[in-house]
C-alpha positions as CSV (number, residue, x, y, z in Angstrom):
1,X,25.1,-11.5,16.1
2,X,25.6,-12.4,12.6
3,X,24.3,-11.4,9.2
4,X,25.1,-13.9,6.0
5,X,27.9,-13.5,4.3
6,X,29.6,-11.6,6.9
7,X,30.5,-12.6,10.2
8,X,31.7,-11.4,13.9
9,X,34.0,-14.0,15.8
10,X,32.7,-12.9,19.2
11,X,29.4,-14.1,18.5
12,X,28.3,-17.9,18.9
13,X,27.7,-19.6,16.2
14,X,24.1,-20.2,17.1
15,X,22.9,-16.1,17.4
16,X,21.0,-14.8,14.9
17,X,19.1,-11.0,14.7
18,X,18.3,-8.4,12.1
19,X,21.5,-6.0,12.1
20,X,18.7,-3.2,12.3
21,X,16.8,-3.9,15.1
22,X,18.0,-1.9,17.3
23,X,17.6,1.5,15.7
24,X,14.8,4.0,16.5
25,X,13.7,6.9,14.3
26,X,12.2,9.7,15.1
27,X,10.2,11.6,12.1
28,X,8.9,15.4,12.2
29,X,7.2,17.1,9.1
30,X,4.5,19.4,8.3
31,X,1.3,19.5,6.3
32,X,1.3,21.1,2.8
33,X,-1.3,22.4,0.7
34,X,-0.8,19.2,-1.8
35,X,1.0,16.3,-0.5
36,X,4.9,15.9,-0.8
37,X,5.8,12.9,-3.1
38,X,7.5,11.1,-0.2
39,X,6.6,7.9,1.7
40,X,5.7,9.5,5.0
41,X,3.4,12.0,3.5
42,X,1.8,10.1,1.3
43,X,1.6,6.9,4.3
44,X,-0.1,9.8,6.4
45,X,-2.5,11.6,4.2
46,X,-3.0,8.6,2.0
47,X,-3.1,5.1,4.4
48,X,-3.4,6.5,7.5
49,X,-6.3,9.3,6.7
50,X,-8.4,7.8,3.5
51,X,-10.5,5.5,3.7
52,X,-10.3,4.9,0.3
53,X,-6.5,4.1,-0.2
54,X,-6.4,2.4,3.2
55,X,-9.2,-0.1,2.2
56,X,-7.1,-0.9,-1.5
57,X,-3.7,-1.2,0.0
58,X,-5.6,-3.5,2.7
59,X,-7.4,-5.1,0.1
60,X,-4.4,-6.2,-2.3
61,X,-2.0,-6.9,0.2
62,X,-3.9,-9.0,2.2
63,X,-5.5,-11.1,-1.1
64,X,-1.2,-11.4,-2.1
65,X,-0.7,-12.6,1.7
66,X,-3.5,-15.4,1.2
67,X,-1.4,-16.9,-1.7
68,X,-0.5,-20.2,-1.4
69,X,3.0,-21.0,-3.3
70,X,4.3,-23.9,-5.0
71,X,8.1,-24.4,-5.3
72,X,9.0,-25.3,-9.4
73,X,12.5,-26.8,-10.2
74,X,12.8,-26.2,-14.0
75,X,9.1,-26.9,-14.0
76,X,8.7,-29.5,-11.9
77,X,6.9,-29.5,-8.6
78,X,9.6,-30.1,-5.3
79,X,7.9,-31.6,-2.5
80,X,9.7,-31.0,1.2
81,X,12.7,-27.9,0.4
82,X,15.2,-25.7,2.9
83,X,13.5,-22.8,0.8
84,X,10.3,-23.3,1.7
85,X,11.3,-23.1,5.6
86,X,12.4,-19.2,6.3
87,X,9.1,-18.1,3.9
88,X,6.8,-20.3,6.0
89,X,8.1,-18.3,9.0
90,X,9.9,-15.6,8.2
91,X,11.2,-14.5,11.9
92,X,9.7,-15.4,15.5
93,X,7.4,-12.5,15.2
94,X,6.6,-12.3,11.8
95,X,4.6,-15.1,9.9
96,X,4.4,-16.3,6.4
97,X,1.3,-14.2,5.7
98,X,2.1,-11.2,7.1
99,X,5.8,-11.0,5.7
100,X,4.1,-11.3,2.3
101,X,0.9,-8.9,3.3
102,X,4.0,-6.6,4.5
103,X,5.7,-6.8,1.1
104,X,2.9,-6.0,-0.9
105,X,2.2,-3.0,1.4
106,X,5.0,-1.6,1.4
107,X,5.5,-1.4,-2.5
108,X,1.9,0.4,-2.7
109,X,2.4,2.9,-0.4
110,X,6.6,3.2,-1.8
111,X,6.9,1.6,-4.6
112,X,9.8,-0.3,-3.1
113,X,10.1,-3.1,-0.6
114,X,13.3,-4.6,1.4
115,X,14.1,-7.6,3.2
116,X,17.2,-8.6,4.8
117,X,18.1,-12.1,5.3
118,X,19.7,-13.6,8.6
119,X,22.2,-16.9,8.0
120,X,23.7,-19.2,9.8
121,X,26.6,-21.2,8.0
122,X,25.3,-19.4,4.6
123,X,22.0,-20.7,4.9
124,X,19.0,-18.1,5.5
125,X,16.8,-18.7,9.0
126,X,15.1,-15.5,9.3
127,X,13.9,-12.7,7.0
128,X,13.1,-9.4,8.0
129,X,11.0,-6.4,6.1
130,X,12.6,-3.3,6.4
131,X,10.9,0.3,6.5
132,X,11.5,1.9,2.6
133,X,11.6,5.6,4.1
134,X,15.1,4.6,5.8
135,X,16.7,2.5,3.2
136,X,19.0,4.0,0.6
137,X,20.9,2.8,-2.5
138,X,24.4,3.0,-2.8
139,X,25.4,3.0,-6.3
140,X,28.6,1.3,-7.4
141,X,30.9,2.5,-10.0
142,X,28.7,0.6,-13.3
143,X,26.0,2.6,-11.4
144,X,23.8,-0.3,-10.0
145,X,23.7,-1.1,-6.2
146,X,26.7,-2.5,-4.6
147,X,25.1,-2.0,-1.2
148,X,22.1,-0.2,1.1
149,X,22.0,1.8,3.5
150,X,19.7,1.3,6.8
151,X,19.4,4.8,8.6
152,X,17.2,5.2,11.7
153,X,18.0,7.5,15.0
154,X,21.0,9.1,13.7
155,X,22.9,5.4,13.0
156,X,23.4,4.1,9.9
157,X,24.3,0.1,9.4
158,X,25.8,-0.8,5.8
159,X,24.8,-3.8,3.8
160,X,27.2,-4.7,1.2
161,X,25.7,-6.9,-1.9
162,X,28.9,-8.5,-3.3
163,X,30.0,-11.7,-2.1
164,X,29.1,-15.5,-1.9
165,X,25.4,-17.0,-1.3
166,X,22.4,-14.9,-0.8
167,X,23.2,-11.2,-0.9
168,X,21.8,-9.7,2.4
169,X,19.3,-7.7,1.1
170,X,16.4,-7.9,-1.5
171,X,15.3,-5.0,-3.2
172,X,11.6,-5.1,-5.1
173,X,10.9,-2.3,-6.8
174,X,7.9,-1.5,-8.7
175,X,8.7,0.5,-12.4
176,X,9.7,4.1,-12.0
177,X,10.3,5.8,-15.9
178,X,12.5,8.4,-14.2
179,X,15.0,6.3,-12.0
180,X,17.0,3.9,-12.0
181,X,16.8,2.5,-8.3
182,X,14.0,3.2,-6.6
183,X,9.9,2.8,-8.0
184,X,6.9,4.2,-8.2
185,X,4.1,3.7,-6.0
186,X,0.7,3.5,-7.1
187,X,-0.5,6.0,-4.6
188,X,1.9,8.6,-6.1
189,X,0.1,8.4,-9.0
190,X,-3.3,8.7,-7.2
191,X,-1.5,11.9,-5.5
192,X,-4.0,14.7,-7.0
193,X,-7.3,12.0,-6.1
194,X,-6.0,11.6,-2.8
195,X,-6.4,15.2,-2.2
196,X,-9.1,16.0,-3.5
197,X,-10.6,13.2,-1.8
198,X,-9.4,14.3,1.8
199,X,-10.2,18.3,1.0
200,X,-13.8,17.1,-0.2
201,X,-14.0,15.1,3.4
202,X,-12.6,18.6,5.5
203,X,-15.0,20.7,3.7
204,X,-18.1,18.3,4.4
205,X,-17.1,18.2,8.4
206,X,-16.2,21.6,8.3
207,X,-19.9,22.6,7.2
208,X,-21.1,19.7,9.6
209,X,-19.9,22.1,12.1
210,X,-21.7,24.8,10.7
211,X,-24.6,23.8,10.9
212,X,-24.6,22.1,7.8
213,X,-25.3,25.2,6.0
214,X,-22.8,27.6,3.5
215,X,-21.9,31.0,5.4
216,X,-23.5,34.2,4.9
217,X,-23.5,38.0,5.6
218,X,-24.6,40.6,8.0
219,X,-25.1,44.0,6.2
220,X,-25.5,47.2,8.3
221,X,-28.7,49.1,7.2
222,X,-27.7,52.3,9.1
223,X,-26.6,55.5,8.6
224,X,-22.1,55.5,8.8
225,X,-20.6,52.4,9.4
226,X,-20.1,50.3,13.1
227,X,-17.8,51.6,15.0
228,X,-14.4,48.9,16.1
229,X,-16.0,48.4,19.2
230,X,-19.2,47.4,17.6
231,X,-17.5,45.1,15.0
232,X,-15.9,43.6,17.5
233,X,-18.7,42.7,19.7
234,X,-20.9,41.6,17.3
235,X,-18.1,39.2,16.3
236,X,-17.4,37.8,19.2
237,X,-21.4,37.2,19.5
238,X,-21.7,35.6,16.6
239,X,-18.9,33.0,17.2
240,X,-20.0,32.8,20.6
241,X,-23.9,32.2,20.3
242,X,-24.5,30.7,16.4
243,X,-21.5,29.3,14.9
244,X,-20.8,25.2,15.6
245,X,-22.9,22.2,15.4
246,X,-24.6,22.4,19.0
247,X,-25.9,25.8,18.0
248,X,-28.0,24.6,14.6
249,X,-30.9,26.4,14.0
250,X,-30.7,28.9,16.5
251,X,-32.8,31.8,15.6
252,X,-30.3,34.9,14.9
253,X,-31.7,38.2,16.7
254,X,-30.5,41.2,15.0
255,X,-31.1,44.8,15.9
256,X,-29.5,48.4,14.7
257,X,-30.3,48.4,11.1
258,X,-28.7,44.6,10.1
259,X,-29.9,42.4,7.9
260,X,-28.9,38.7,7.3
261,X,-28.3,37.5,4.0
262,X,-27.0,33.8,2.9
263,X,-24.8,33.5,0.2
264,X,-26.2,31.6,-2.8
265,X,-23.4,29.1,-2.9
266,X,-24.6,25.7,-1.6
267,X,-23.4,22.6,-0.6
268,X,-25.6,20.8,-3.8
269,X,-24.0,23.6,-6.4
270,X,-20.9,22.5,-5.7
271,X,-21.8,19.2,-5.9
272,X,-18.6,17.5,-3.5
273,X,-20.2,14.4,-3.0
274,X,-20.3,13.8,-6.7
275,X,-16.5,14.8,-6.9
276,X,-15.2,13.0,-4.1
277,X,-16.9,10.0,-5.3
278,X,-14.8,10.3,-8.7
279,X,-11.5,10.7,-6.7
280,X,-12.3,7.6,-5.1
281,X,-12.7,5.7,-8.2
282,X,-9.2,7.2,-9.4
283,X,-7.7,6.1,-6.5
284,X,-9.2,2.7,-6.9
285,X,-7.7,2.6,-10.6
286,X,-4.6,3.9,-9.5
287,X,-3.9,0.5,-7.3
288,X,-6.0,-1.4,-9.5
289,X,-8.8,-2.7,-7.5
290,X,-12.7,-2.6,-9.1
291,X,-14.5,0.2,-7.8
292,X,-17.8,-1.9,-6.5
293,X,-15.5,-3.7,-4.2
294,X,-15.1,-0.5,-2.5
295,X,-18.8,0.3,-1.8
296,X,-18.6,3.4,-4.5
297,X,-22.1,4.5,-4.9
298,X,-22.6,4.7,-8.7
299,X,-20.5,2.5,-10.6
300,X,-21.9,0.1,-12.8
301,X,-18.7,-0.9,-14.7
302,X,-18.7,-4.7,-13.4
303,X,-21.8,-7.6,-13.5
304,X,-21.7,-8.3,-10.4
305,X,-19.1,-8.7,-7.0
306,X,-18.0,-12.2,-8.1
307,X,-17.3,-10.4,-11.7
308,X,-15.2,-7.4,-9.5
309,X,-13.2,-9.9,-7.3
310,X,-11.8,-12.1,-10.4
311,X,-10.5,-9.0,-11.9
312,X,-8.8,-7.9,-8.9
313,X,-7.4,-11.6,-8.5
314,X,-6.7,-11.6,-11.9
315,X,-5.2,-8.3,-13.1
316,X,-3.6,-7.3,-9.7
317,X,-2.9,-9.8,-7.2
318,X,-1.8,-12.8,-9.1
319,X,1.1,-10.4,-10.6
320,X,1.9,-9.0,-8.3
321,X,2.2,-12.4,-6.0
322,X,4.0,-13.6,-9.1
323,X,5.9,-10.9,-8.7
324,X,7.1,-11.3,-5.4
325,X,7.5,-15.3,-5.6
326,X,9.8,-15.1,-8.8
327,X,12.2,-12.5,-6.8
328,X,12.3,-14.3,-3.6
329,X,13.2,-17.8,-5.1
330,X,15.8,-16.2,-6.8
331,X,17.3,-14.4,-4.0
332,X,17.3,-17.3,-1.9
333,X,17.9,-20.2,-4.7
334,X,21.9,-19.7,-4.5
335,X,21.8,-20.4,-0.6
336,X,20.8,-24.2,-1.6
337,X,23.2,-24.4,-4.7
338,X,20.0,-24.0,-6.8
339,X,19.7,-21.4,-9.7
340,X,16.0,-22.6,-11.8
341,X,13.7,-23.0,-8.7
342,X,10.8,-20.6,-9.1
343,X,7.6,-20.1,-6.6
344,X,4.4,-20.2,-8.5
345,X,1.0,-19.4,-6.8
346,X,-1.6,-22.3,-6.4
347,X,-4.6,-21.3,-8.1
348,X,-6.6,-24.0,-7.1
349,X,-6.3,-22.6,-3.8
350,X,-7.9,-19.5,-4.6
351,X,-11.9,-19.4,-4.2
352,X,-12.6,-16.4,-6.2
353,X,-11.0,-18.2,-9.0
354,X,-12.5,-21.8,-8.4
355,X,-15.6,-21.0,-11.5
356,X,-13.1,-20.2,-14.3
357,X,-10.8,-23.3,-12.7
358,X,-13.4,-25.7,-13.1
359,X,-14.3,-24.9,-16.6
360,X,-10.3,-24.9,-17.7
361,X,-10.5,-28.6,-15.7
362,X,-13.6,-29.5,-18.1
363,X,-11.7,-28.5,-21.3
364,X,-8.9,-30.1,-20.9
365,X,-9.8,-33.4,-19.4
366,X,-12.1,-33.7,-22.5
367,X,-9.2,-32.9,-25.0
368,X,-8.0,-36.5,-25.9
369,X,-5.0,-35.3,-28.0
370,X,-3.4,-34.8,-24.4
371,X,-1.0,-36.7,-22.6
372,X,-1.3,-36.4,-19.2
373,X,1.8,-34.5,-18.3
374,X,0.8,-32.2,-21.3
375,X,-2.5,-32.0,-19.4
376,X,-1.1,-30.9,-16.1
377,X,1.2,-28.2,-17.7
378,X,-2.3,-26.7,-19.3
379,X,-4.0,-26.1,-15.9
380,X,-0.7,-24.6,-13.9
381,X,0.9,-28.1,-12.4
382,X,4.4,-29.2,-13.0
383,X,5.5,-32.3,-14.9
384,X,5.0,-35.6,-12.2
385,X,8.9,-36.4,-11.5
C-alpha cells in the first residue's frame, strides 16, 4: 500500500489504497438548546433535519457536480491529458460527479474540504474525499501546514506536505476572518435561522399532537382547594383521556366546581408560519441560493424560475466550481511537470445559462473589429493551438 511521495518496500509496486480506509469512528454527543458551531451538530440539526438546508446544500453541490471542465495550458485549450484521468474517476467507487458533488458538500456544511491523492511512481491514480470532522492541521514552525492529521477510532495516520510532486493532501477552505486554517461554513452563518427554523417545526408538531389547539386551564370553583389525591387523579385523567392527536375534539366532562378556560395565546398570534418562513429565506441567503427555487411561499424577489436558476448558476455555483477547478489543477499540475494548466468550466454546457450564451454569441460574431482568436477569448474558449 502506497501513498505518493512516500513509499513502503513490502508492498508491490502495483497496490494502491487510501491510507485511511481502514479507520472507523465512533461519534456520541448531545442536543443543546442552540446548536454547537461544530460540523456534526450542525450536519445533524442542519442537513440531516431541515429541509431547508438539506434542499440548498443538495441543490449547489449537485449543480457544481454537473460542471463540465475544460483543461487550459496558459490559455490554451489541451485536448487528451494524464490530469484529466484521476478527475474523471476519482477511485473505483467514487465517480467524477460525485467526488465533485462531495467537495462542494462538504465545504457547505464545514467550510473545509480534503482529498488525499493515491500515486504510483509519482503520478496520482486515485483521489479520495476525506470526512472534515476528523482532519486536523498541523502547523509548522512559519505557522502554515506542514502536514494533517486523519483521526478516526482512536488511530491517527499522518500526512506530511513537504516533499517532491503532488503533496498528499488538498485542503479547500472557504474564508474564515478569525483563523488561519480552517473556514467558515455557510450554514454556520445560517446557525440562528437554522434554529429557529427547526423550533418553529417542533412547536407546530407538538400542537399537531394537541389537537392542534394552544393549552388551557382547569380552575376549581369550590370551596378549599383539591386535595393531592384529587390533583393527581384528575391529572392522570386528563393525560389519559384528552391530551394527543387521536383524542381531538373530545368533549371534556367536568364535575366538582371546575371550569375550563383556554388561554388566549394562539397559534395565529404568534404567527410561526410567518417566522419560520423568514428563517428559511436566511438560510437560503446564507448558501446563496434564490428563495423561489426553494418553494418559499411569499417571495417575489425574482421574475420568474429561469430568472432564480441563472443567479444561482451565476453568483454561486460557477465560483464556487471555479473555485474548486483552479485548486485541483494546481495540486495536481506538478505530478505532470506542469505549473500554468488551469480547469475552466464549460459554459456552453450549462442549460440554464444557454439564453445569455446565445446573445454573447450574437454580439460578438457581429463585431467585425474581431479576429477570430480575439473572438473565442470573448465567449470563454482558449486560443486554437
Amino acid at each position: 500500500m502506497k501513498l505518493f511521495p512516500f513509499r513502503r518496500p513490502s508492498a508491490p509496486p502495483e497496490a494502491k489504497a487510501s491510507r485511511t480506509q481502514g479507520l472507523v469512528a465512533l461519534i456520541s454527543g448531545h442536543r443543546p438548546v442552540w446548536t454547537p458551531r461544530d460540523y456534526g451538530a450542525l450536519a445533524r440539526e442542519g442537513y440531516l433535519r431541515n429541509a431547508v438546508a438539506h434542499r440548498c446544500v443538495r441543490l449547489v453541490a449537485e449543480a457544481v457536480g454537473q460542471v463540465s471542465f475544460t483543461l487550459l495550458d496558459a490559455g490554451r485549450e489541451v485536448g487528451d491529458h494524464p490530469l484529466t484521468e484521476p478527475l474523471a474517476q476519482p477511485s473505483p467507487k467514487l465517480s467524477g460527479t460525485a467526488f465533485l458533488e462531495a467537495l462542494s458538500a462538504h465545504l457547505m456544511i464545514a467550510g473545509n474540504a480534503y482529498v488525499e491523492a493515491v500515486a504510483i511512481q509519482g503520478e496520482p491514480r486515485e483521489l479520495h474525499v476525506l470526512r472534515p470532522d476528523r482532519m486536523r492541521v498541523v502547523p509548522g514552525a512559519d505557522g502554515w501546514a506542514e502536514a494533517y492529521e486523519y483521526s478516526a477510532g482512536g488511530r491517527a495516520v499522518r500526512f506530511v506536505q513537504e516533499g517532491p510532486g503532488v503533496p498528499p493532501i488538498l485542503h479547500v477552505a472557504l474564508f474564515n476572518p478569525l483563523d488561519d486554517h480552517y473556514g467558515a461554513p455557510p450554514l454556520e452563518a445560517a446557525q440562528i435561522a437554522l434554529d429557529l427554523h427547526n423550533a418553529a417545526g417542533a412547536w407546530n408538531k407538538a400542537l399537531l399532537d394537541n389537537a392542534a389547539r394552544p393549552s388551557g386551564a382547569l380552575v376549581y370553583g369550590g370551596s378549599g382547594n383539591l386535595s393531592d389525591e384529587q390533583f393527581e387523579r384528575l391529572k392522570e385523567e386528563l393525560e389519559a383521556n384528552f391530551a394527543g392527536a387521536a383524542n381531538a375534539g373530545r368533549p371534556l366532562l367536568l364535575e366538582g366546581g371546575l371550569d375550563w378556560r383556554p388561554l388566549s395565546l394562539s397559534p395565529k398570534d404568534m404567527d410561526f408560519l410567518e417566522a419560520k418562513n423568514a428563517a428559511a429565506r436566511e438560510i437560503a441567503l446564507a448558501f446563496g441560493v434564490p428563495p423561489m427555487m426553494l418553494g418559499i411561499p411569499g417571495d417575489a424577489t425574482y421574475a420568474n424560475y429561469a430568472e432564480a436558476s441563472r443567479v444561482l448558476w451565476r453568483q454561486t455555483v460557477l465560483p464556487l466550481a471555479r473555485r474548486l477547478g483552479n485548486d485541483l489543477a494546481g495540486w495536481l499540475s506538478p505530478a505532470y511537470g506542469e505549473t500554468r494548466l488551469r480547469l475552466e468550466p464549460d459554459l456552453d454546457a450549462i442549460e440554464a445559462l444557454s439564453t445569455e450564451r446565445e446573445a454573447l454569441w450574437r454580439r460578438v460574431s457581429e463585431a467585425s473589429f474581431l479576429t477570430d482568436d480575439e473572438k473565442r477569448q470573448a465567449v470563454g474558449y482558449g486560443i486554437a493551438g
